[in-house]
DOZA-19254 format. One record per atom (N, C-alpha, C): x, y, z; residue number from 1; atom name. Coordinates in steps of 0.001 Angstrom, whole numbers. Atoms other than C-alpha are relative to their C-alpha. Example, Ala and Ser with C-alpha at 12.3 -4.5 7.8 and 13.67 -1.06 7.14 Angstrom:
2
<px: 890, py: -1190, pz: 0, n: 1, atom: N> $
<px: 12300, py: -4500, pz: 7800, n: 1, atom: CA> $
<px: 900, py: 1200, pz: 0, n: 1, atom: C> $
<px: -820, py: -1190, pz: -60, n: 2, atom: N> $
<px: 13670, py: -1060, pz: 7140, n: 2, atom: CA> $
<px: -770, py: 1090, pz: 730, n: 2, atom: C> $
This chain:
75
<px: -916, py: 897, pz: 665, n: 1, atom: N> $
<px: -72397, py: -21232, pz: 43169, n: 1, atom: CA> $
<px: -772, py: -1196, pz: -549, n: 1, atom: C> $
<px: 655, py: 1111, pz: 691, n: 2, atom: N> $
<px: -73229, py: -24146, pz: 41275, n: 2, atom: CA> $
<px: -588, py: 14, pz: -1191, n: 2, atom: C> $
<px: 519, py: -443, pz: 706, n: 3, atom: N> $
<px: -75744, py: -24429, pz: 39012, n: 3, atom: CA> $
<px: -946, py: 1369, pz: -393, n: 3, atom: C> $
<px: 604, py: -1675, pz: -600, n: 4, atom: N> $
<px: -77411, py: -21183, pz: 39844, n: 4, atom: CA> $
<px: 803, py: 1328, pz: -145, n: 4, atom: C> $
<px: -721, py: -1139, pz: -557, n: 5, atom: N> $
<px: -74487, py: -19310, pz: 40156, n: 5, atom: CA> $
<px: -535, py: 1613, pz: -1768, n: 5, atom: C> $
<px: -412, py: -1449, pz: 850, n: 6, atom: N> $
<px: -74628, py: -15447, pz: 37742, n: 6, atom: CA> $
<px: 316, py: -537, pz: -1382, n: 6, atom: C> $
<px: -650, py: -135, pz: 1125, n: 7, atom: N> $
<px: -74180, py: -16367, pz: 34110, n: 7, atom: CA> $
<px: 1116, py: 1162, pz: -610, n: 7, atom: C> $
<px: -1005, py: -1815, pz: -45, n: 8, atom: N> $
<px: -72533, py: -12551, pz: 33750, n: 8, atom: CA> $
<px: 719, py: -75, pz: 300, n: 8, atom: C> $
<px: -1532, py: -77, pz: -865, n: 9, atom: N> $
<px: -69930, py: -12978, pz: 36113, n: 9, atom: CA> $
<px: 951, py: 31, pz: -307, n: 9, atom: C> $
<px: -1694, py: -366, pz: 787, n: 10, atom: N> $
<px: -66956, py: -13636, pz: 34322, n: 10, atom: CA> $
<px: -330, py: 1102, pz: -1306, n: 10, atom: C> $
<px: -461, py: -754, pz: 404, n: 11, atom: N> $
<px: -67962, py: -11280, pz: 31848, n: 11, atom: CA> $
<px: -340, py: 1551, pz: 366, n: 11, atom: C> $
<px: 599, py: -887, pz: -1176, n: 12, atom: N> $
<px: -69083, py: -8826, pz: 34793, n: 12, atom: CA> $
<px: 1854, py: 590, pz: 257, n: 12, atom: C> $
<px: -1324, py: -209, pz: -433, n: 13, atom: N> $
<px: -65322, py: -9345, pz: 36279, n: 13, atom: CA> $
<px: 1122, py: 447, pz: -1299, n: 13, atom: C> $
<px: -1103, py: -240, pz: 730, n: 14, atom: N> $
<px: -63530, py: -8810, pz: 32823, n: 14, atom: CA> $
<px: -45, py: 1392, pz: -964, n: 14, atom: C> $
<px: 656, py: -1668, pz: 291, n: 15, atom: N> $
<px: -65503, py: -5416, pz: 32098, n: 15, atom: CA> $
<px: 169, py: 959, pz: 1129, n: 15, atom: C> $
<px: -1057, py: -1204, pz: -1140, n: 16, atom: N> $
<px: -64294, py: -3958, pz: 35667, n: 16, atom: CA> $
<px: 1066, py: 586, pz: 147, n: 16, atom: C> $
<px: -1606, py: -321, pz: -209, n: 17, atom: N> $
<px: -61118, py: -4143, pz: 34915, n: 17, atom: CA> $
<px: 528, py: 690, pz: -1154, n: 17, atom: C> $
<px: -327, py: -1038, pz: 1675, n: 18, atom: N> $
<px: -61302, py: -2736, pz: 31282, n: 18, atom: CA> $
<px: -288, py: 1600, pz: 299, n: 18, atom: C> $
<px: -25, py: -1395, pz: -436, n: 19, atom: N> $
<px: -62899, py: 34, pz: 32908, n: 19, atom: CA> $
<px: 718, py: 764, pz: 536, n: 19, atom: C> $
<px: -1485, py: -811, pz: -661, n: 20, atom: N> $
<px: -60252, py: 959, pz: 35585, n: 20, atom: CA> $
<px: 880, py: 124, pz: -230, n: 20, atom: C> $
<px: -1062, py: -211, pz: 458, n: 21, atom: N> $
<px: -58144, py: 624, pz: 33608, n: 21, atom: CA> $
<px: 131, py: 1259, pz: -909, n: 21, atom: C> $
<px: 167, py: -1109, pz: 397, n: 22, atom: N> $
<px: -59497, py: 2990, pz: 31414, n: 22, atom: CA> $
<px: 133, py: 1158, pz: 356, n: 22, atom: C> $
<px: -380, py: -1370, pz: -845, n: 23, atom: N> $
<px: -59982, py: 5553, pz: 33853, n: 23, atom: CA> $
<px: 948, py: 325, pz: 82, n: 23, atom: C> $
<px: -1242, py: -445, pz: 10, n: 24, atom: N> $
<px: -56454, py: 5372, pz: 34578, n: 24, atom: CA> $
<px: 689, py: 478, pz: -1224, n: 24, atom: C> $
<px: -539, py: -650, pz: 1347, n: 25, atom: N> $
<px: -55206, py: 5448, pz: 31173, n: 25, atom: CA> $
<px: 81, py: 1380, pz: -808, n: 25, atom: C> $
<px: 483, py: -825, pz: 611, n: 26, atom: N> $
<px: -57431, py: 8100, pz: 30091, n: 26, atom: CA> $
<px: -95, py: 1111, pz: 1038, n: 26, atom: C> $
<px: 240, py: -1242, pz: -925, n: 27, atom: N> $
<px: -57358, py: 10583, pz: 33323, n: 27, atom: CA> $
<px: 1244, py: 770, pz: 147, n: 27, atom: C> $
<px: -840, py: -778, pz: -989, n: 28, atom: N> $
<px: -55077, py: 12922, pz: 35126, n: 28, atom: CA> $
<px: -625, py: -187, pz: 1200, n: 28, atom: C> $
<px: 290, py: -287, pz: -1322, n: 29, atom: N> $
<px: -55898, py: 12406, pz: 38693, n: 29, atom: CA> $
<px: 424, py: 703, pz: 1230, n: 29, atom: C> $
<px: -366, py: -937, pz: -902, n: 30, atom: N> $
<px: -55331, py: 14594, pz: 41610, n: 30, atom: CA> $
<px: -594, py: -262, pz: 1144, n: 30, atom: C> $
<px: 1028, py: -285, pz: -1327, n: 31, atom: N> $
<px: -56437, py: 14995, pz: 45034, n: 31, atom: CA> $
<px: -683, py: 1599, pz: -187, n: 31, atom: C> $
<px: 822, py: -1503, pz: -179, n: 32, atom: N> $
<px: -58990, py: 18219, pz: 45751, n: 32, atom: CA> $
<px: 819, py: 823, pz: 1241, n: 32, atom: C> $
<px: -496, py: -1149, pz: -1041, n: 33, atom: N> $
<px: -57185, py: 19171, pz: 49133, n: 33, atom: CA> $
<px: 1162, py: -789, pz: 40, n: 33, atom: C> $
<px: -1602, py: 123, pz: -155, n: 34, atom: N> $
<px: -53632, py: 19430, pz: 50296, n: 34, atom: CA> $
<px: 210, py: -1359, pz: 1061, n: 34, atom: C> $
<px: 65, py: 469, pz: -338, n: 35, atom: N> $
<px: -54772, py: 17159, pz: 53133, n: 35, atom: CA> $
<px: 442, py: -1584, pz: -426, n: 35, atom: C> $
<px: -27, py: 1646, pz: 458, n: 36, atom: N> $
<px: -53596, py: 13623, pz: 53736, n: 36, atom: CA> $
<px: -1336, py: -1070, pz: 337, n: 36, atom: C> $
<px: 973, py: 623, pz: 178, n: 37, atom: N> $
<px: -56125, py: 10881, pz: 52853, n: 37, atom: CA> $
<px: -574, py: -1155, pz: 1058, n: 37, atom: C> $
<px: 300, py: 984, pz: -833, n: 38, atom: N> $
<px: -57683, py: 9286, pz: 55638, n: 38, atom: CA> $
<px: -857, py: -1011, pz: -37, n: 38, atom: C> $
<px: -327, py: 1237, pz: 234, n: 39, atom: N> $
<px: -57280, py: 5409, pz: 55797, n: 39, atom: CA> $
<px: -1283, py: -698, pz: 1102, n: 39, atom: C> $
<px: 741, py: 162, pz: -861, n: 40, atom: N> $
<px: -59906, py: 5278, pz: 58684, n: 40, atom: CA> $
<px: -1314, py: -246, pz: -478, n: 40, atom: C> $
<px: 1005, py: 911, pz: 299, n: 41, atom: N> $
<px: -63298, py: 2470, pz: 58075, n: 41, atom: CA> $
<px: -923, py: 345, pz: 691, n: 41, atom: C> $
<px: 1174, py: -69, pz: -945, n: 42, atom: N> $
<px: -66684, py: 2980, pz: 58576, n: 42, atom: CA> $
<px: -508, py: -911, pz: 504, n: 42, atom: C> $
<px: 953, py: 1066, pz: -518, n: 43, atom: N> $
<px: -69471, py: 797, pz: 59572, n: 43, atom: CA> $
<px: -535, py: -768, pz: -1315, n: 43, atom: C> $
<px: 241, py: 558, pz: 816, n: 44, atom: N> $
<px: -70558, py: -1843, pz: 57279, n: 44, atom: CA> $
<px: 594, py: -1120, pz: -161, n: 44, atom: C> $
<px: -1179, py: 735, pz: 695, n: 45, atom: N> $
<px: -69482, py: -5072, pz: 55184, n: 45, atom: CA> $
<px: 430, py: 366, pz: -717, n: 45, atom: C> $
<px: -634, py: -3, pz: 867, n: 46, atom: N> $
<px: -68151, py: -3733, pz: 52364, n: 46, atom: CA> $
<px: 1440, py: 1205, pz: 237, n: 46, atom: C> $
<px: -1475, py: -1258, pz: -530, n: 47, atom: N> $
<px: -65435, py: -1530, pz: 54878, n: 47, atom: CA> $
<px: -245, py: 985, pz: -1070, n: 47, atom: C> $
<px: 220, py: -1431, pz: 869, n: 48, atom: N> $
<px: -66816, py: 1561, pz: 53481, n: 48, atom: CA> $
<px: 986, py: 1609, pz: 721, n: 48, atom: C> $
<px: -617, py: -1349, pz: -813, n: 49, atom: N> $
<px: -64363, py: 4923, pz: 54129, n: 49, atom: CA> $
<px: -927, py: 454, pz: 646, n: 49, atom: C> $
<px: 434, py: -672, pz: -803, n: 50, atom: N> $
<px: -65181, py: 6763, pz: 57225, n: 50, atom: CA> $
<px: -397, py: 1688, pz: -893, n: 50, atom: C> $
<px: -140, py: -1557, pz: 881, n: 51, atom: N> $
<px: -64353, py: 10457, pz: 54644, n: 51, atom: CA> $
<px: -18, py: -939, pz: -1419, n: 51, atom: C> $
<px: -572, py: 295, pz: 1432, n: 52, atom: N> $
<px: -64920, py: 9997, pz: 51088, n: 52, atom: CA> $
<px: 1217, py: 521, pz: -736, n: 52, atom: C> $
<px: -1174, py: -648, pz: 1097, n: 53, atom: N> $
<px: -61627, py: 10613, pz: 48447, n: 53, atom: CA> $
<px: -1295, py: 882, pz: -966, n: 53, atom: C> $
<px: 373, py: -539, pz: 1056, n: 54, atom: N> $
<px: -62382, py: 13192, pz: 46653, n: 54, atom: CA> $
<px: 1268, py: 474, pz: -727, n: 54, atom: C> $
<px: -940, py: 97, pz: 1132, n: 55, atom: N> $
<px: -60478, py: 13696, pz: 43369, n: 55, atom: CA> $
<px: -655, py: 601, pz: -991, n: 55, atom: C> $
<px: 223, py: -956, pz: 936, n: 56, atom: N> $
<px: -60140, py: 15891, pz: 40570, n: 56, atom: CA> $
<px: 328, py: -824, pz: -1307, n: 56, atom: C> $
<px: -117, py: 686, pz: 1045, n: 57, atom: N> $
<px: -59985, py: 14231, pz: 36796, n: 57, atom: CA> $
<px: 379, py: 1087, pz: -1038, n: 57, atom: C> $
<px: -348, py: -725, pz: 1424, n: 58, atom: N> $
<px: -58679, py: 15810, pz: 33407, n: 58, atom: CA> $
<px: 152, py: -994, pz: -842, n: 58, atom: C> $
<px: -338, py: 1004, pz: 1003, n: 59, atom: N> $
<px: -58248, py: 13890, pz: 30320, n: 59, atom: CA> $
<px: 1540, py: 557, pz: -529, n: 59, atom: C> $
<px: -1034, py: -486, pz: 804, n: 60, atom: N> $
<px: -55432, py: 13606, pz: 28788, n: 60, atom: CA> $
<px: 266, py: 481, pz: -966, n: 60, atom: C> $
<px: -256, py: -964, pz: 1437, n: 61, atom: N> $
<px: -54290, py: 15871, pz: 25992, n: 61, atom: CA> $
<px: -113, py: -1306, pz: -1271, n: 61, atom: C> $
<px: 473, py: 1101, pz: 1037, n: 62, atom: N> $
<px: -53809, py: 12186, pz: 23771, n: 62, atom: CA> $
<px: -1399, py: -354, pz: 86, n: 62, atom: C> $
<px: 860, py: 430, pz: 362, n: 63, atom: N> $
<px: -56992, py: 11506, pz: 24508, n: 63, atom: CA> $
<px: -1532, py: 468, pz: -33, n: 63, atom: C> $
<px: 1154, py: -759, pz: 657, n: 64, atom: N> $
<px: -59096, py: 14261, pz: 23675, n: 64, atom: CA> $
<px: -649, py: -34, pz: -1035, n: 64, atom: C> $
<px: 1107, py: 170, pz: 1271, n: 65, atom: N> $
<px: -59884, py: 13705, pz: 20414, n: 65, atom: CA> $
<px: -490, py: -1331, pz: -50, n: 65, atom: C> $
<px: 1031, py: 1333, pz: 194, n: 66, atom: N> $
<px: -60638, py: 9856, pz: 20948, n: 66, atom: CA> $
<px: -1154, py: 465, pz: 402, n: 66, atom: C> $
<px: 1445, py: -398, pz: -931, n: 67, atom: N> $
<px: -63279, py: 11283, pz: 23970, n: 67, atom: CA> $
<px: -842, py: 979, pz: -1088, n: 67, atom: C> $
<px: 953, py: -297, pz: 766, n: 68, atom: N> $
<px: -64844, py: 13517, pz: 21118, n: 68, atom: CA> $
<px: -215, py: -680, pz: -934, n: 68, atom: C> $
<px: 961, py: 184, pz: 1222, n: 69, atom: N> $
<px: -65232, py: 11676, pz: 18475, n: 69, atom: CA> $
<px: -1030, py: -1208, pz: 432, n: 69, atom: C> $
<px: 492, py: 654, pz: -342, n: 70, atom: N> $
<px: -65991, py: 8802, pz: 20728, n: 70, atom: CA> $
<px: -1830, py: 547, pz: 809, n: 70, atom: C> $
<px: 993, py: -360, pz: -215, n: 71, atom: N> $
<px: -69202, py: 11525, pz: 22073, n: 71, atom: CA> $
<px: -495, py: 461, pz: -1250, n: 71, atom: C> $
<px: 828, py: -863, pz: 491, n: 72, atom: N> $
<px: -69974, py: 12479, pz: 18787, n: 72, atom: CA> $
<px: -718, py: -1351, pz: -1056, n: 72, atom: C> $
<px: 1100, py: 910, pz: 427, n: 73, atom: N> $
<px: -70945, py: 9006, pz: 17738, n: 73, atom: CA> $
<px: -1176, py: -1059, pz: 817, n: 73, atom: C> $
<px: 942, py: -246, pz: -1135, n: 74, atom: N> $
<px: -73160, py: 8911, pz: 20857, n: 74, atom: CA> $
<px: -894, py: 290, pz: -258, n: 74, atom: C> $
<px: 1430, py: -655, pz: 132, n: 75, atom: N> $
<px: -74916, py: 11670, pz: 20257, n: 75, atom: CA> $
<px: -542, py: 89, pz: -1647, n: 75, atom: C> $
């Protein structure tokens, strides 16, 4: 903090949230198993899950053709 503190930061924090948001916008999400998702913390500070989520993604049908044209001025 102070003078020292991260120049980036606020625009660190306002590019995290464009992203997840994205993801959401732009996915289908699912779980992989029928199982329920256990809520149970490992060891650490950053309370890391004991089991990772795993999850399945699809895009959405609207936003298939953004995701190609958006890879084809990529590559």
């Amino acid at each position: 903090m102070g003078r020292r503190q991260c120049p980036g930061s606020g625009l660190a924090n306002r590019v995290i949230w464009l992203v997840l948001a994205s993801l959401i916008q732009c996915f289908e999400w699912e779980r992989v198993g029928e199982e329920l998702v256990g809520l149970s913390e490992g060891k650490g500070l950053t309370m890391p899950k004991d089991e990772p989520l795993k999850a399945r993604f699809k895009a959405r049908q609207a936003m298939c053709d953004v995701l190609m044209k958006v890879s084809e001025l990529v590559s």
